[in-house]
C-alpha positions in Angstrom: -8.5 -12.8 -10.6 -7.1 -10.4 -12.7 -4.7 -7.6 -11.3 -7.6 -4.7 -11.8 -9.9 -6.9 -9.8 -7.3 -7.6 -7.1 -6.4 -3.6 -7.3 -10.3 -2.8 -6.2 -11.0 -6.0 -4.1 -7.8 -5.2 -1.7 -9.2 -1.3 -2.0 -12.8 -2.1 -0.9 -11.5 -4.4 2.6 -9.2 -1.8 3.2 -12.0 0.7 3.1 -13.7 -1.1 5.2 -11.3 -1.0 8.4 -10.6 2.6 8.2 -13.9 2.7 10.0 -13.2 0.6 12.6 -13.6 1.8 16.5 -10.7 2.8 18.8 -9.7 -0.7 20.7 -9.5 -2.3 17.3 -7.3 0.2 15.8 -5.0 -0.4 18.6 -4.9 -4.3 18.1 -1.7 -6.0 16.8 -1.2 -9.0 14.7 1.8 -10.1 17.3 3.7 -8.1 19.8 5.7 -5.5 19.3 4.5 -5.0 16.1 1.9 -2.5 14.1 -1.2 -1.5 15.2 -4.0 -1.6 13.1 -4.1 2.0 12.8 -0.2 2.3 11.8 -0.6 -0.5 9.2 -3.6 1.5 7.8 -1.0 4.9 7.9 1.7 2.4 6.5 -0.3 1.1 3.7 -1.8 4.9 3.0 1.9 5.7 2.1 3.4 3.1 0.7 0.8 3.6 -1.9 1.7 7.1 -2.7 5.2 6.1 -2.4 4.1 3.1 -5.8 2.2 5.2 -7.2 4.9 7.7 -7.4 7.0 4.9 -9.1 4.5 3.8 -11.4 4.4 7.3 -13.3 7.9 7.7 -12.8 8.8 4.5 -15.0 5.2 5.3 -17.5 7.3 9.0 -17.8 10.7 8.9 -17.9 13.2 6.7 -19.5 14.0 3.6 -17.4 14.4 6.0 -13.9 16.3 5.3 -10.8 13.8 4.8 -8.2 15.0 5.2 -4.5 13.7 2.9 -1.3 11.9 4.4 1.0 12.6 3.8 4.6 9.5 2.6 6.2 9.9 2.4 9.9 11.2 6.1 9.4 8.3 7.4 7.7 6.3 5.7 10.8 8.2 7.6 13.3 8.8 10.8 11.3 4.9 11.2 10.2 4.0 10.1 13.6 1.5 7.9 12.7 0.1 7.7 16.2 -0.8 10.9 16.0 -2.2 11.5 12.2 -5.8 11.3 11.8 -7.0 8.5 10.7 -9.3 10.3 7.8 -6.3 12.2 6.1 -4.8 8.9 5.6 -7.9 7.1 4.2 -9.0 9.9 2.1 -5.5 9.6 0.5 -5.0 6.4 0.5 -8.3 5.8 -1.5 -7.7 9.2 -4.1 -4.0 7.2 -5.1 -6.0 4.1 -5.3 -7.9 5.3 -8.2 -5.0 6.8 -9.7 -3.1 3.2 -9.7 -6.0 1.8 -10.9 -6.4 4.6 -13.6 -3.2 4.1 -14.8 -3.3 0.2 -14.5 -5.8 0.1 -17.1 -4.0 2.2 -19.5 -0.5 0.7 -18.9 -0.6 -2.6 -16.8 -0.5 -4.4 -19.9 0.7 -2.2 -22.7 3.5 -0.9 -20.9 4.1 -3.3 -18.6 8.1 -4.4 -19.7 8.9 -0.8 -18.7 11.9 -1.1 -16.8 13.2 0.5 -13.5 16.4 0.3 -11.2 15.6 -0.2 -7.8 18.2 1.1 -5.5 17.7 -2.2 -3.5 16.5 -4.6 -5.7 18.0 -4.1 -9.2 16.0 -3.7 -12.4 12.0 -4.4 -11.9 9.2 -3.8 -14.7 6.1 -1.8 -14.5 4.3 -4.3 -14.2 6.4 -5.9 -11.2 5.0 -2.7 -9.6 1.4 -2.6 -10.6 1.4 -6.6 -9.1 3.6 -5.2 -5.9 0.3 -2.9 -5.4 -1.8 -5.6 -5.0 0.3 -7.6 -3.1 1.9 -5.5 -0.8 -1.7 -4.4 -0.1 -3.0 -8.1 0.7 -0.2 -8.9 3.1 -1.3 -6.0 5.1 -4.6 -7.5 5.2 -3.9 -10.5 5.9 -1.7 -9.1 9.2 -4.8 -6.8 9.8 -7.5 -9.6 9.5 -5.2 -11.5 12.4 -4.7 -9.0 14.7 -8.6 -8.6 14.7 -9.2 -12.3 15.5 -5.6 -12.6 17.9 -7.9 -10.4 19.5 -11.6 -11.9 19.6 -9.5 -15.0 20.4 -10.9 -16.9 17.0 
């Protein structure tokens, strides 16, 4: 599968559980852990936060990119409380725009370099694949907190 078809395949089954009723937004792939509805939050801003990097590297000579704390944007933005549309319209509008950009870059540009604050010097395309993958683990923690639940 290439990395455009992994970009819209994670994008569609994300979709997908935005739309999911109340008690299975609340489930959670093991305890003490994220809901469902904070992953979907969590995964709604880590991809503005990668898709802020990704035209940060395209635009500006190998940048210094800072980590984001993510348990602090949890608590912070209150995900609990954020409706669960704001985060799904904007997760999906920076979607397209990785994807846009994935197309005209992904392999062109990929060898683009960045500093991490945390992890040293990454590529371009290192971020276009983190994308995908970060977007699939997610999944894959959302797909078992709905069966933990229907005891599958």
């Amino acid at each position: 599968m290439t990395l455009i078809e992994q970009l819209e395949t994670t994008k569609m089954e994300t979709l997908k559980f935005f739309d999911l009723d109340e008690p299975a937004l609340e489930r959670r792939y093991a305890p003490g852990k994220w809901s469902v509805r904070e992953l979907l939050h969590h995964l709604c801003d880590a991809e503005t936060v990668l898709f802020d990097r990704i035209r940060r590297v395209i635009s500006e000579p190998r940048p210094v990119i800072w980590a984001f704390d993510q348990d602090a944007w949890a608590n912070k933005l209150a995900y609990t409380e954020r409706p669960l549309r704001l985060s799904r319209d904007l997760y999906e509008a920076t979607r397209a725009g990785v994807i846009h950009y994935a197309h005209l870059h992904y392999q062109q540009s990929g060898h683009l370099e960045f500093v991490h604050s945390e992890t040293g010097v990454r590529t371009l395309a290192d971020e276009f694949e983190k994308v995908a993958h970060h977007n699939q683990h997610h999944l894959d923690q959302i797909r078992t907190a709905l069966d933990l639940e229907r005891g599958v």
